[in-house]
N, C-alpha and C positions, 0 to 999 in steps of 0.2 A: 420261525419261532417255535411253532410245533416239534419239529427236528430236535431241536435244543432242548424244548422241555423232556422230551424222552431221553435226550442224551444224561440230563440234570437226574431223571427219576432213575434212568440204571446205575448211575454211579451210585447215588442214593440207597438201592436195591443191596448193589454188591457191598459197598461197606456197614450195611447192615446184615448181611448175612456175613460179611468176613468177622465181624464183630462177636456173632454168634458163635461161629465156628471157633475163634478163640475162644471165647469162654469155657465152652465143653472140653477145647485141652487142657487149657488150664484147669478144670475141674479132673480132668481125666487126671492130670498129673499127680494130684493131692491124695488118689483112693491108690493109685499102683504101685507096686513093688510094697505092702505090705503095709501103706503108710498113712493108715485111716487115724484121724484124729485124737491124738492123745488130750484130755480136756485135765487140766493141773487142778491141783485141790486148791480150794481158796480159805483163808482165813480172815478174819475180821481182826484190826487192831486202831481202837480207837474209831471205829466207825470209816477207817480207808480199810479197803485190799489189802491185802497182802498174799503172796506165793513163794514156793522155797521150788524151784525148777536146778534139778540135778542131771545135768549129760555127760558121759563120755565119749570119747575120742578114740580109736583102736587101728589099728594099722590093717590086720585085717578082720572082717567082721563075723566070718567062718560059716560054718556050715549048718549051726543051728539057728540060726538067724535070717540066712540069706543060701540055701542050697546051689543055686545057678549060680550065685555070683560070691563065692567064700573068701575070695581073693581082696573083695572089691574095699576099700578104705572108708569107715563109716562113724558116725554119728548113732550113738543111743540114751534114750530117753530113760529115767528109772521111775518108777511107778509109786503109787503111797504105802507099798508091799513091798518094797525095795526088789520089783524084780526091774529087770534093764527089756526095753521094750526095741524095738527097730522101726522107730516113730517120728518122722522129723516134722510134722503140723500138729501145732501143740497150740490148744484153745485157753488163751488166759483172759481177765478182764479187763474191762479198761478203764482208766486212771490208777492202777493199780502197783504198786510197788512188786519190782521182782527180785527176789536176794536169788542167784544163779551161781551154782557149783560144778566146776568143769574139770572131770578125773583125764586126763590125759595122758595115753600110755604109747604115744607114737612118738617115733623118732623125729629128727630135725627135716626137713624139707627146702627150707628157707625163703625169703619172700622177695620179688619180683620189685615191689615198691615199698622202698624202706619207712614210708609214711606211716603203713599199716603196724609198724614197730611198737607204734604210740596208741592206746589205747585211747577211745575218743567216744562220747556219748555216753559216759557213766557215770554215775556218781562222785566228784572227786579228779576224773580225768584220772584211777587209778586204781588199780585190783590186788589182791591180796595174790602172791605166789608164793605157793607152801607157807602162806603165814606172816611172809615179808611183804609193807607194802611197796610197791612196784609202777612207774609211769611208763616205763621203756626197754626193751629187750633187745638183746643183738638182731637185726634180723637172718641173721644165716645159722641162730640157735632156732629160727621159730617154726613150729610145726604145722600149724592150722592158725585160722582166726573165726573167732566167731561175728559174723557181721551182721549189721538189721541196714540197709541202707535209709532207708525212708526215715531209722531215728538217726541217720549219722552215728552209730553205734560200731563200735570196730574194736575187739582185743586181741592181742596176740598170744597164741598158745607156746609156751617154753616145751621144744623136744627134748624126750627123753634118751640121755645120752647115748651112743652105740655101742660103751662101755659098760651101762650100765647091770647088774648082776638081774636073776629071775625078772625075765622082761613078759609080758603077755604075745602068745602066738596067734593065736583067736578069739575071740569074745566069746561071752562073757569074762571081760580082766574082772579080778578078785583088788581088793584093796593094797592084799599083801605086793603082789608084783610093782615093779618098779611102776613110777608116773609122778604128773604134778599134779600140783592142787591148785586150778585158780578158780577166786572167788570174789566179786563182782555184784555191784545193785544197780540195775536199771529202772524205769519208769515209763507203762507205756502211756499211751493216749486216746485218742478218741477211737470210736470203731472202727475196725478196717482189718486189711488182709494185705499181712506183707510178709514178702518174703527176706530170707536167713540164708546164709550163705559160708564157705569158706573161701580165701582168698590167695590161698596158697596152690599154687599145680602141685598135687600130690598124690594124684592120678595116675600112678609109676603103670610105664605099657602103653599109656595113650600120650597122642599128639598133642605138645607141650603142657601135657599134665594136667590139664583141664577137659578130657572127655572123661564117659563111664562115670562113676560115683561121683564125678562131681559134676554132671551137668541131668543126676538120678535123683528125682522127689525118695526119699525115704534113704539115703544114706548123705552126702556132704553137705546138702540145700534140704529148704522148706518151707515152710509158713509159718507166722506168728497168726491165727486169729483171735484177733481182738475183738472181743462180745462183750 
């Protein structure tokens, strides 16, 4: 019996230190590659939250944003100064409505699971693109998605054609160059730390498209906290 209780208390031991250990990566992962907490401005309307969260999308993210890695396919935040941040844990409140605008200036990628086509978790089940409202895109036009899994929240980004005229080569894209406009209201919820995601392999150079920037806190994934 003795035996057993020590058997009981190391397992006990190790999955509280395994426990631990995760955390701090996951903590570790939130601060690295440049990607210390962007916190969005809040407004009052009516006595709820409210937030206007603007990101774009860039094919690559270049060299003033990301020196080691200019190549790499990224995600930026734009600030209440309208400057573009390279921030992908972004601190909003909770029960709080999110009006979110997404400048997407990357080409097509295409997506793996046609499901993600369908935009899902949003207000409406459907987003403004450039203006049209929209439930469903081709998936072999789609660029990126922006996803929250924990709300079931999933849109898909329209890429910008190969055809298309002045396209952006590195971030920061200017308005004028080519891209879409999607635009989209969510709602989060209770407290909590979740993570944001892209769904598309668009990781061109790595193994099926899903290493490097997309598996990197601070360019294709991140966090929602919710405070």
């Amino acid at each position: 019996m003795r035996a057993t209780g020590f058997k009981v208390l190391g397992v006990a031991v190790g999955l509280a230190a395994a426990a631990v250990l995760i955390g701090l990566y996951v903590s570790k992962l939130t601060t690295d590659n440049g990607s210390k907490a962007y916190t969005v401005p809040v407004q009052t309307q009516g006595g709820h939250k409210v937030v206007d969260l603007q990101i774009e999308t860039v094919a690559a993210v270049g060299p003033q944003f990301s020196p080691a890695h200019p190549d790499y396919v990224s995600y930026l935040v734009r600030d209440a100064q309208g400057k573009w941040l390279r921030r992908t844990v972004w601190r909003l409140p909770a029960n709080a409505t999110v009006h979110m605008t997404i400048y997407n200036f990357d080409g097509a990628s295409g997506l793996r699971n046609p499901l993600y086509a369908r935009p899902q978790g949003i207000d409406g089940n459907s987003f403004m693109l450039d203006g049209k409202a929209t439930d469903f895109i081709n998936p072999d036009d789609t660029s990126h998605t922006f996803a929250v899994p924990a709300y079931g929240l999933v849109v898909p980004l329209t890429g910008v054609a190969d055809n298309a005229k002045n396209q952006c080569g590195y971030a920061p894209c200017a308005l004028s160059m080519a891209h879409h406009t999607i635009t989209f209201t969510f709602h989060t919820g209770k407290v909590g730390h979740y993570r944001w995601q892209c769904f598309v392999p668009c990781a061109a150079g790595w193994i099926d498209g899903f290493g490097g920037p997309m598996q990197t806190i601070g360019y294709m994934d991140g966090f929602l906290d919710v405070i």
